[in-house]
N, C-alpha and C positions, 0 to 999 in steps of 0.2 A: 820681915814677913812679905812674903808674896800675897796680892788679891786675884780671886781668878773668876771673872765673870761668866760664868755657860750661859751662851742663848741657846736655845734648839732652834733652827731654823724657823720660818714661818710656813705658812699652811702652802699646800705642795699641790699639784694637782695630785700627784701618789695616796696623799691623804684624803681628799675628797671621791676618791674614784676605790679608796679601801685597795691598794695594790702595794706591798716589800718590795722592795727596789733600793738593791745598793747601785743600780745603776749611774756613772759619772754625769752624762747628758742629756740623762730626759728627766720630764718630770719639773718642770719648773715652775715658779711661786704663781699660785693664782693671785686675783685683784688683792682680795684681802690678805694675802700672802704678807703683799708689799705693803700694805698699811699697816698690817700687824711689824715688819720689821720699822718701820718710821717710827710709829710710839715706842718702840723696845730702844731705838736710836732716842731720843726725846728721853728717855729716863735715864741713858747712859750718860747723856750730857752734863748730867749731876756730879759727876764720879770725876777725875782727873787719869785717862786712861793712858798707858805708853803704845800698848803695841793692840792690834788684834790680830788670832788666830782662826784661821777657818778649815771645814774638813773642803777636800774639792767638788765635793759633789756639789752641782750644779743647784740647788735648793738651797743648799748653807751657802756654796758662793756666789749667790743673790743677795743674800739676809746681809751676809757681812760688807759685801759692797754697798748695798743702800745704807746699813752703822756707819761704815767706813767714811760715805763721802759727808754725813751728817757730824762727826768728829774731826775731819779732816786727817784720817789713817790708810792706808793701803795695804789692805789683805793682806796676811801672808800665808800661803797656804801649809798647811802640816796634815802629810797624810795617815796619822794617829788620830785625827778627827775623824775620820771618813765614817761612814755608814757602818754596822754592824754587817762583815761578808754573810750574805741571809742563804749560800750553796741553792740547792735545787728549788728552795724557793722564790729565787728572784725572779720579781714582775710578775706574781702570783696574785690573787687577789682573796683576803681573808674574812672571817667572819668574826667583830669583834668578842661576838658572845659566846665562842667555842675557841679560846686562846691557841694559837698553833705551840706555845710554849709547855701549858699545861701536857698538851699531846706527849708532846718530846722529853718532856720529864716522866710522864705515866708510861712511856715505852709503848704507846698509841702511832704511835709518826717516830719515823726513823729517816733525818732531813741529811742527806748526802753534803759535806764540805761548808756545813754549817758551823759560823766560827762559834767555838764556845766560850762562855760564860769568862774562865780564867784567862783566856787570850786577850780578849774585851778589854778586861779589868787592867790585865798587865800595860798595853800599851799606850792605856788612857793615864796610868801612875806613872809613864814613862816619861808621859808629856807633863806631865805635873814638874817632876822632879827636873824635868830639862828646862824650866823659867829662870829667869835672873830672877836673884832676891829682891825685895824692896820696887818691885812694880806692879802697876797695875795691870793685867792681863783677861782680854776679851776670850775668849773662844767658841766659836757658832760651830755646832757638832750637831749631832743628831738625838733619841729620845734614848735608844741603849748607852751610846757610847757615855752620856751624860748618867744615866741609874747606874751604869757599870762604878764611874768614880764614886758615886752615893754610896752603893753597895760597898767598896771597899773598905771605905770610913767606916761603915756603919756595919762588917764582918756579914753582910746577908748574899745566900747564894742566888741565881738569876730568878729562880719561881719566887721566893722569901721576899726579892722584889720590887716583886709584879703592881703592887701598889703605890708604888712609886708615881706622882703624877707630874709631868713634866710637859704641861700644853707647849703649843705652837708659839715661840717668841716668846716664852718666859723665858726671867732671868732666874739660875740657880746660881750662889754664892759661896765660895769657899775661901776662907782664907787659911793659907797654906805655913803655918810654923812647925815646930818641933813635934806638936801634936795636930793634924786638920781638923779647921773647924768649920763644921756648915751652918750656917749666916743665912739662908735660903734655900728654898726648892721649890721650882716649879711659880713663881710669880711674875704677874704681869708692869709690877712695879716693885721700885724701891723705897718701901714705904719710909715712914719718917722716924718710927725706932729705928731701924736696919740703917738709915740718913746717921743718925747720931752714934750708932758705934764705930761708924765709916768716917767721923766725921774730920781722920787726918787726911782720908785721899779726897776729902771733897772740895772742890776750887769756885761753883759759881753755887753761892748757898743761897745768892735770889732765886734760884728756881726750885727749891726744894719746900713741898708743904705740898 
C-alpha cells in the first residue's frame, strides 16, 4: 500500500487579499504562511516519509521547501499538483459568500478556459496511480486539486463538493490500495487514533500524543 499525505499549501498572500490565481510566481506565503507550514512540518515528522511532491506554484513550493528542509527531503516538483487552471478568472478577486462555482454550475457565469471538474479529477488520479507502492508520499497541492482526489473516491461532482473543508496546511490522508481509503480531511494534525492506524509507517513514537 501506498500512504499519500496532501498538505494544501499555507496561507498565501492570494488568500488573504481573496484573489484565484493559478499564477507560478506571485503570491507568496504570508508570516503565518510560514508558520502554518512549520507546524504541518512538526506533525509530518511522526510519520516516516520517502519522498515529497509539490505542485510549482510558488505558494506550494514555499510549504514544501520549509517540510522539506524540517524532514531533510528535496521537493520534487510534479506539475499534476499545480493549481486548478482558474481561465479568465485568474487574479480576479472573489466574494466568498456569492460562490463563483455555484454561478458556473447555475449557468450564471460562463468562465472562458476554465479547467473543468473531470480534467482536475483525472490528473490528480494520474498522480496517485503514478507512486511506487509501499511508500510514504507527501504531496503540497492546492485546495481543488486536493477535493478533486476526495471527490473521486467519494463519486461527488465539483458543486456536490463544495463542502469539502481543506484549511491552509492541513493534512488530508489517503491511503492508496486496491480500494482508496481516506484516513483524513482537512486536519491541522495527526491525531492519535489516525497515530495508531499508521502505526507501521511511524519511526519516532516519542513524539506522538
Amino acid at each position: 500500500m501506498t500512504l499519500v499525505i496532501f498538505v494544501r499549501h499555507g496561507q498565501s498572500t492570494s488568500n488573504i487579499n481573496k484573489i484565484l490565481s493559478h499564477d507560478v510566481n506571485n503570491f507568496p506565503l504570508t508570516d503565518e504562511g510560514r508558520e502554518q507550514a512549520k507546524r504541518a512540518a512538526q506533525e509530518l515528522k511522526k510519520i516516516k516519509t520517502d519522498v515529497i511532491f509539490t505542485s510549482p506554484i510558488l505558494r506550494a513550493y514555499q510549504t514544501a521547501t520549509i517540510i522539506g528542509n524540517e524532514l531533510g527531503l528535496i521537493p520534487v516538483i510534479d506539475e499534476r499538483l499545480r493549481e486548478r487552471w482558474l481561465g479568465e478568472l485568474n487574479n480576479k478577486r472573489f466574494d466568498p459568500s456569492d460562490h463563483w462555482k455555484l454561478k458556473v454550475a447555475k449557468g450564471q457565469l460562463d468562465v472562458k478556459n476554465l479547467e473543468p471538474w473531470d480534467s482536475l479529477r483525472k490528473r490528480m488520479i494520474e498522480f496517485l496511480h503514478s507512486l511506487n507502492q509501499e511508500q510514504v508520499v507527501i504531496a503540497v497541492s492546492h485546495y481543488d486539486p486536493i477535493r478533486a482526489v476526495l471527490g473521486h473516491i467519494l463519486d461527488l461532482d465539483d458543486v456536490s463538493a463544495l463542502g469539502i473543508s481543506i484549511p491552509n496546511a492541513s493534512l488530508t490522508v489517503v491511503e492508496m490500495s486496491t480500494t482508496p481509503k481516506i484516513l483524513s480531511i482537512g486536519s491541522p494534525i495527526l491525531s492519535v487514533p489516525l497515530l495508531s492506524k499508521l502505526n507501521r509507517y511511524i519511526i519516532r513514537t516519542e513524539n506522538v500524543g
